[in-house]
BAZAKE-109085 format. One line per 3 residues: their letters; for each residue x, y, z of N, C-alpha, C, O, CB. Coordinates in steps of 0.2 Angstrom, whole numbers, plus 5000, padded with zeros to 4 digits. Atoms other than C-alpha are relative to their C-alpha. Glycine has a CB too. Layout:
# BAZAKE-109085
A = X:Y:Z:X:Y:Z:X:Y:Z:X:Y:Z:X:Y:Z; ...
//
This chain:
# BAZAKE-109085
XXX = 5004:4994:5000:5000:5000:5000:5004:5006:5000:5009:5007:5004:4995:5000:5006; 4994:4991:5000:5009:5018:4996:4996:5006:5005:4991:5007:5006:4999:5005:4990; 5001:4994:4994:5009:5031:5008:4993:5004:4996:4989:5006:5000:5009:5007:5001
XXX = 5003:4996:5002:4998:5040:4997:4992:4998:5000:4987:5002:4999:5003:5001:4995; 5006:5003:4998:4982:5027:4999:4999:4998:5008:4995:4998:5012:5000:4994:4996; 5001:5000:4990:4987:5025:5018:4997:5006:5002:4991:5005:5005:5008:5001:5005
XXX = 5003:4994:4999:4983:5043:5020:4994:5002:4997:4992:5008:5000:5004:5005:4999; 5006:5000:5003:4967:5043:5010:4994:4997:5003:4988:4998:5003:5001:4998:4993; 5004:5006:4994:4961:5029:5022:4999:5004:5005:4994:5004:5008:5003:4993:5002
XXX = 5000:4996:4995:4966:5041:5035:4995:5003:5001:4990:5001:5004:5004:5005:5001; 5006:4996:5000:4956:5054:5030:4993:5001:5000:4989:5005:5002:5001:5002:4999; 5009:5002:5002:4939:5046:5024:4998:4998:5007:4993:5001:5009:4998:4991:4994
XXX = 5003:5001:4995:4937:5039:5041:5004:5004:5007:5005:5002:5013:4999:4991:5001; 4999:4994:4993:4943:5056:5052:4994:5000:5003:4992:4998:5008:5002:5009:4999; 5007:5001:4997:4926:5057:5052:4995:4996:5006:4990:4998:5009:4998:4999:4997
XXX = 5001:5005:4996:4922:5043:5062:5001:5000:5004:4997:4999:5009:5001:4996:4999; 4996:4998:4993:4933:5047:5075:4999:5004:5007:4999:5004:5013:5005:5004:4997; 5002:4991:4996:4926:5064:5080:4993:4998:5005:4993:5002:5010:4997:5007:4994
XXX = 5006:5003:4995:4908:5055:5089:5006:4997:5003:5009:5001:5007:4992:4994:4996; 4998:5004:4994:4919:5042:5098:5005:5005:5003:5006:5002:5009:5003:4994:4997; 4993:4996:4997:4933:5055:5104:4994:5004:5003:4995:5006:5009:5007:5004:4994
XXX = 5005:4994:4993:4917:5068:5112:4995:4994:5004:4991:4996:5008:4993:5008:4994; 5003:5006:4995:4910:5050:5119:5005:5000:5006:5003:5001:5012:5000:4992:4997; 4997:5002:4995:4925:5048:5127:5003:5005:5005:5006:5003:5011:5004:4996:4998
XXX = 4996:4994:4996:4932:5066:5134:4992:5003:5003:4991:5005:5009:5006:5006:4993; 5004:4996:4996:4915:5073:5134:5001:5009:4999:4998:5014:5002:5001:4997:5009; 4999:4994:5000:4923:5089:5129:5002:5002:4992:5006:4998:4990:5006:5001:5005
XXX = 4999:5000:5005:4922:5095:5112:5009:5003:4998:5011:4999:4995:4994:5004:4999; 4994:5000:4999:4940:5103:5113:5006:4995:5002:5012:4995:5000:5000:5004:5004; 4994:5006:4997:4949:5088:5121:4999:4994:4994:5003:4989:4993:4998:4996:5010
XXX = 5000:5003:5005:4942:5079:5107:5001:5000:4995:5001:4995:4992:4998:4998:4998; 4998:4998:5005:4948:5088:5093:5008:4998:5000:5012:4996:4995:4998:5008:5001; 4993:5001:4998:4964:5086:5102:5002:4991:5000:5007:4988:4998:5000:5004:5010
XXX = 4997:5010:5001:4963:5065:5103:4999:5000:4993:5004:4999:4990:4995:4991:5004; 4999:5004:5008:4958:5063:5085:5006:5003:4998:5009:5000:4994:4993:5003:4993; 4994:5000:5005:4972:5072:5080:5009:4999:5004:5015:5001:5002:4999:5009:4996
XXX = 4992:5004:4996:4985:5064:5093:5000:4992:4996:5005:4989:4994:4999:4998:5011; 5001:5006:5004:4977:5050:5085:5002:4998:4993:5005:4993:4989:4994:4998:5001; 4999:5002:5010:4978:5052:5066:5010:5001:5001:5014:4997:4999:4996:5010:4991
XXX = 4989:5002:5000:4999:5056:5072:5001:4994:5001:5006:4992:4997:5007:5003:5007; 4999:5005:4998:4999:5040:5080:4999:4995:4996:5002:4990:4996:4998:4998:5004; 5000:5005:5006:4993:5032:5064:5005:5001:4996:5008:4996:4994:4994:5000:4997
XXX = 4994:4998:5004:5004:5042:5053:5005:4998:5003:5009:4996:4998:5000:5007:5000; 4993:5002:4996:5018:5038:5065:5001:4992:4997:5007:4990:4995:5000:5000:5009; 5000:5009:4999:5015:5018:5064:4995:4998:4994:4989:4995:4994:4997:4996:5011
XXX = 5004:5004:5005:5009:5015:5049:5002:4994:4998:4998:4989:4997:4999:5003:4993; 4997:5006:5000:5021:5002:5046:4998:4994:5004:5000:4988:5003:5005:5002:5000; 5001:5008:4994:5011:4991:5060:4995:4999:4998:4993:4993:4999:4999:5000:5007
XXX = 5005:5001:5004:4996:4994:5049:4999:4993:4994:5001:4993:4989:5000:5006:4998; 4996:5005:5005:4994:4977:5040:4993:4999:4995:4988:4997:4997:5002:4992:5005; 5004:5000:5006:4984:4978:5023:4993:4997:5001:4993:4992:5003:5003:4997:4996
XXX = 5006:5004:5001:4967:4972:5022:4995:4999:5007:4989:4998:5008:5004:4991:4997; 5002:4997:4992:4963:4976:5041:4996:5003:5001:4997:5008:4998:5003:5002:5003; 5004:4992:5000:4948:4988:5047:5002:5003:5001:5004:5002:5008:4995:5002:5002
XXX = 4996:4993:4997:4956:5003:5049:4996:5003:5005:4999:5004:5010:5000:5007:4995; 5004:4999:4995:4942:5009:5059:5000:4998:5007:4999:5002:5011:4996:5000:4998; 4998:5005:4997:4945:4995:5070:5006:5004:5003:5006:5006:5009:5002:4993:4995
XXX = 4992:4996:4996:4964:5002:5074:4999:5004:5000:5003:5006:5005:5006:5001:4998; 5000:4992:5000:4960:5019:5072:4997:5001:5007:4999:5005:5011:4996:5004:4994; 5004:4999:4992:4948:5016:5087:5004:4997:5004:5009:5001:5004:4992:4997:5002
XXX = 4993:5000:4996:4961:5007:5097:5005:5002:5002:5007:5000:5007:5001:4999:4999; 4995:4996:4998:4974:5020:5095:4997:5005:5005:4999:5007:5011:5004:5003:4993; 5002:4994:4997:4961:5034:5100:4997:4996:5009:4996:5000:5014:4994:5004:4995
XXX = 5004:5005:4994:4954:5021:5115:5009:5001:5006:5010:5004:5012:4998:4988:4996; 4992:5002:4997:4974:5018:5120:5001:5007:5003:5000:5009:5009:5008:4998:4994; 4997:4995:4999:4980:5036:5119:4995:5001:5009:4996:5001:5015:4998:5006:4993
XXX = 5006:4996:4995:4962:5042:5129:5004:4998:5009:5007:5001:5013:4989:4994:4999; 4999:5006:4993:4967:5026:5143:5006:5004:5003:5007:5005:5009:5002:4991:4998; 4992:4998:5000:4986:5034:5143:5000:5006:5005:5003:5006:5010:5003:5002:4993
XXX = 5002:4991:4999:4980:5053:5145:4998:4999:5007:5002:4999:5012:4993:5005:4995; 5004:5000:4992:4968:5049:5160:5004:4997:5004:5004:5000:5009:4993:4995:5002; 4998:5001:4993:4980:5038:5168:5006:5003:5001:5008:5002:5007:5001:4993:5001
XXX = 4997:4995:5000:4993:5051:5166:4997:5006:5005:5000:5009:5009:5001:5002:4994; 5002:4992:4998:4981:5065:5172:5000:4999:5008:5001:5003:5012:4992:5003:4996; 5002:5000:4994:4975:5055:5187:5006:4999:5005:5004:4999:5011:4994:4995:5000
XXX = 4997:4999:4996:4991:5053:5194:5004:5006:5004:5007:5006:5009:5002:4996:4999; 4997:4993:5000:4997:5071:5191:4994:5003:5004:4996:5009:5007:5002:5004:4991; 5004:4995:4996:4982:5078:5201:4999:4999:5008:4995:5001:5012:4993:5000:4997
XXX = 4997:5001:4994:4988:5072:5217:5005:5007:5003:5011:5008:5002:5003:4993:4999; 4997:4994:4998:4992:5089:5227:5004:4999:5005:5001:4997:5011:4996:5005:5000; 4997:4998:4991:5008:5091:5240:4998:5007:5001:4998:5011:4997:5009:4999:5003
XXX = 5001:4995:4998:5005:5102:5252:5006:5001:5004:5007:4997:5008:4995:5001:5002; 4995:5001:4995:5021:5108:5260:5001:5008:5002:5006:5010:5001:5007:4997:4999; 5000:4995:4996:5016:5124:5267:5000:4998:5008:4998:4992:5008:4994:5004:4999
XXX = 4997:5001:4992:5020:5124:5287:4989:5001:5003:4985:5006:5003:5009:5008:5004; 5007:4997:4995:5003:5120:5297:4996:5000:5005:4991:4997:5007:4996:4998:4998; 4998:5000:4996:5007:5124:5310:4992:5004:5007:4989:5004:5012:5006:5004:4998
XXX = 5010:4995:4998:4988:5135:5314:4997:4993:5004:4996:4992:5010:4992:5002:4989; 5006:5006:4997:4979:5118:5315:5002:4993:5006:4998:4988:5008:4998:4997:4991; 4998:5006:4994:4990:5107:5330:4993:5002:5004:4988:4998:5003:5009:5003:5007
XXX = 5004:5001:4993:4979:5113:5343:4991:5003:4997:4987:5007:5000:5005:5007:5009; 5006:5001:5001:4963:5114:5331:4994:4998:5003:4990:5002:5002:5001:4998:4998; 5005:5004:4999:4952:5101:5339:5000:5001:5009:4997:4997:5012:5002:4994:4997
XXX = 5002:4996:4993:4954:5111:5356:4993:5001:5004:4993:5000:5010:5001:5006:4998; 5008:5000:4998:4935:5115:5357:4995:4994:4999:4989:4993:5001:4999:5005:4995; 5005:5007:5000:4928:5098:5351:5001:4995:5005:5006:4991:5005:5000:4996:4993
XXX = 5001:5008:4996:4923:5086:5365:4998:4993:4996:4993:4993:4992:4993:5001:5007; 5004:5006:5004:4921:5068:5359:4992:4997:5005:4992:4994:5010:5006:4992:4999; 5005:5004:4995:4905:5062:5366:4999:4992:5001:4993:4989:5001:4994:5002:4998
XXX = 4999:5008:4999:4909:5044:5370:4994:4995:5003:4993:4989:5002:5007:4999:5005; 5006:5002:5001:4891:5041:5376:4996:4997:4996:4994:4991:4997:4998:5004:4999; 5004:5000:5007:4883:5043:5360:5004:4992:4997:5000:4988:4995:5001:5009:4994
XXX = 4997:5003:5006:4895:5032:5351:5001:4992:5005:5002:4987:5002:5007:5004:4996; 5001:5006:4997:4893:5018:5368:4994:4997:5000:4994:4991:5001:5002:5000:5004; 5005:5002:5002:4875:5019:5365:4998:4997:4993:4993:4994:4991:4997:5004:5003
XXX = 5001:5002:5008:4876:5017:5346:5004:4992:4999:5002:4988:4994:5005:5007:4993; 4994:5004:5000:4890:5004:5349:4996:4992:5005:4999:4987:5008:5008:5005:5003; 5003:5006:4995:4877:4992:5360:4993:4999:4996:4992:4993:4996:4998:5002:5009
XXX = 5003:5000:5003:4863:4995:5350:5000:4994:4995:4996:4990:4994:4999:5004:5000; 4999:5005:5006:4872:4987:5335:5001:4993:5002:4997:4989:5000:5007:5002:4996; 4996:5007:4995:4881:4972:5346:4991:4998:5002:4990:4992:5001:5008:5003:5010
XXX = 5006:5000:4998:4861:4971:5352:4998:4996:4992:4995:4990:4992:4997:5008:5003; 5006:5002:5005:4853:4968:5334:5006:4994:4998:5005:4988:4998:4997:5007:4993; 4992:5010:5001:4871:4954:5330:4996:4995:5002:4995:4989:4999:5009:5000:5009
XXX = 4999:5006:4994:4866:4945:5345:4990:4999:5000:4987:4997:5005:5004:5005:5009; 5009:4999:5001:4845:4946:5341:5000:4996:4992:4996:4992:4991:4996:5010:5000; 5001:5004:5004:4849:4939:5325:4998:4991:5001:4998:4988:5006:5004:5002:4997
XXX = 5001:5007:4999:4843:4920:5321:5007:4996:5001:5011:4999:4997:4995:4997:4994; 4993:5003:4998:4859:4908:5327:5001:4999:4991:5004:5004:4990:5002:4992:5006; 5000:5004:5005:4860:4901:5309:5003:5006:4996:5008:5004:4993:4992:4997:4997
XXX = 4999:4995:5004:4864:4918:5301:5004:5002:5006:5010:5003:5004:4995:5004:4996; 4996:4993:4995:4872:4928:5318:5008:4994:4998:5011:4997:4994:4996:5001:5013; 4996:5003:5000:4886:4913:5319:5006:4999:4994:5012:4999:4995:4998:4995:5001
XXX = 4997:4998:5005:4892:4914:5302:5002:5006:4999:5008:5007:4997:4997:4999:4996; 4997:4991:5002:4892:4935:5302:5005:5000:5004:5010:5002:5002:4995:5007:5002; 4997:4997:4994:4900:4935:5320:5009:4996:4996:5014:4999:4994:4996:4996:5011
XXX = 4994:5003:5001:4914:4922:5313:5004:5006:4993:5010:5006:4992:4997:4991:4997; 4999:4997:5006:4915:4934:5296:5003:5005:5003:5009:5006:5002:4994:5001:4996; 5001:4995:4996:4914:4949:5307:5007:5000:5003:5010:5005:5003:4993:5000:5006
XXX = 4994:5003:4996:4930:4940:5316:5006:5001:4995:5011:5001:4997:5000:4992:5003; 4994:5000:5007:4941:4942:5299:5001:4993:4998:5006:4992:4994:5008:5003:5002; 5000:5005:5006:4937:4924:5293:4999:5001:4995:4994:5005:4993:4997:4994:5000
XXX = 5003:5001:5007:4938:4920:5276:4993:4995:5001:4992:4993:5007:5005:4995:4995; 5005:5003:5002:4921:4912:5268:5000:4993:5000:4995:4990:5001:4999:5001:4996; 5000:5006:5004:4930:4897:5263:5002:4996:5009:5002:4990:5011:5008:5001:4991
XXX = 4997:5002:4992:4937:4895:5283:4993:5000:5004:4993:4996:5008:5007:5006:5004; 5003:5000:4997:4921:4899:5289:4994:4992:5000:4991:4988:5004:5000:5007:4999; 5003:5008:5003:4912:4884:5277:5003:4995:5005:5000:4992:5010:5003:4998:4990
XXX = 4995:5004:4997:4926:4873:5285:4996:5002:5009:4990:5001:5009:5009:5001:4999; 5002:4998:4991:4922:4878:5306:4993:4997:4999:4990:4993:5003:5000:5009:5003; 5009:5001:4999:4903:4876:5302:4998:4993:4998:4993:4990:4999:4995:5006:4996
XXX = 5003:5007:5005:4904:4860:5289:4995:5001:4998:4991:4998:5000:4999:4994:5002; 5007:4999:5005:4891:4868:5277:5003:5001:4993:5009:5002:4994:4994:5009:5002; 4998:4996:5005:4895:4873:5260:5002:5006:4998:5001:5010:5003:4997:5000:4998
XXX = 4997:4991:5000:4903:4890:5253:4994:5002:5000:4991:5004:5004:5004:5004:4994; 5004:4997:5006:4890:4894:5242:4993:5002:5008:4991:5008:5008:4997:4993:4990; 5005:5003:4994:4877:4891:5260:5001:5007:5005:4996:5010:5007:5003:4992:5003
XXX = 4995:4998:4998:4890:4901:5270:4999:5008:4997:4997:5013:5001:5006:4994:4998; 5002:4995:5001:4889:4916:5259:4993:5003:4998:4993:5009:4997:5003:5001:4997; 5004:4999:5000:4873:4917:5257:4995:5001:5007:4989:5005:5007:5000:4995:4996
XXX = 5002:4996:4997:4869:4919:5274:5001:5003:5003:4997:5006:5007:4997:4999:5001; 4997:4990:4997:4880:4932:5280:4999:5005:4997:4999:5011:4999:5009:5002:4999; 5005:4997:5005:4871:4940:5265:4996:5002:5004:4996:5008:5007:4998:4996:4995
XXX = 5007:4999:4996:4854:4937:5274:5000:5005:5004:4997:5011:5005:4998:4993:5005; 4998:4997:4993:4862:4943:5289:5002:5007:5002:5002:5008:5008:5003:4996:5002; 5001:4997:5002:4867:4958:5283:4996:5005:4999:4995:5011:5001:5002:4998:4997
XXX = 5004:4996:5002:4854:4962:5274:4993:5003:5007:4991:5008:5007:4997:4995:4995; 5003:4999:4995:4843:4959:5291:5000:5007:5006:4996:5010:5009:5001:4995:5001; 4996:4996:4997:4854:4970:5301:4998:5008:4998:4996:5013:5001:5006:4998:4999
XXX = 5000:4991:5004:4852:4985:5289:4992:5002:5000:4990:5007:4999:5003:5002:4990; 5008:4996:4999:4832:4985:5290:5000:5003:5008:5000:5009:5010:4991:4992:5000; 5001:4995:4993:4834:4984:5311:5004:5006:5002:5003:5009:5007:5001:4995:5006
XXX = 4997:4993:4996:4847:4998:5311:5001:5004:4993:5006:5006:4991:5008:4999:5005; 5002:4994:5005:4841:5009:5297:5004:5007:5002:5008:5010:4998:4991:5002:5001; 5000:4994:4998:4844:5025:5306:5009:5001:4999:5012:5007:4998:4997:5001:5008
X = 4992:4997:5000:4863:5024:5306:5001:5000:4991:5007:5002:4989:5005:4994:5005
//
């Protein structure tokens, strides 16, 4: 294929490009900007281009790659230090009392609806609750996984009707 029909293929399906590049940015600007990181990327590596192939096919691919690249470029560059001195905020929390009350009455309530559940389901959560695996917890009880997760599930689910409020 001669450079001169590679670039003819380019350009019939730029078009194509431009819906999927404001799908993926969402920003009419930033997609103006991948179709045409993208047509370089094809322009660059034509030679990987293998005859008879859908172009459109690779062409979305390159612009798919780049997109993936950029974001995961962008999302580790937006991590801000702060190394201003902050020194203001030591003795911040000066004025706030904790109310250890509130959070022993919230903290008996929960341990209350645990222990109100049916054994069949509380034994399995409490064991779950403990930092067993599923698969360790099947073994201790001799039931099945599949049995096993299904009713720390239940139990779960039970829990969050009787303590709604939190």
């Amino acid at each position: 294929m001669s450079v001169l029909e590679f670039n003819q293929m380019l350009l019939n399906n730029t078009e194509f490009l431009k819906p999927f590049a404001i799908t993926l940015t969402r920003d009419s600007e930033a997609a103006k900007d991948l179709v045409q990181e993208t047509m370089y990327r094809a322009l660059a590596n034509k030679d990987k281009y293998n005859v008879g192939t859908n172009i459109k096919a690779w062409l979305y691919t390159i612009m798919r790659n780049i997109f993936i690249n950029n974001y995961r470029r962008k999302s580790k560059q937006a991590t801000i230090f702060d190394s201003t001195p902050n020194e203001f905020l030591i003795n911040a929390n000066q004025g706030a009392i904790a109310n250890d009350a509130i959070a022993n009455i919230n903290l008996k309530e929960v341990k209350e609806a645990i222990y109100n559940l049916p054994e069949i389901f509380r034994n399995p959560f409490l064991l779950y609750f403990d930092g067993f695996k599923y698969h360790e917890i099947a073994e201790m009880l001799g039931e099945p996984l599949g049995t096993i997760k299904s009713r720390i599930h239940f139990a779960r689910k039970l829990l969050k009707n009787q303590l709604q409020r939190y």
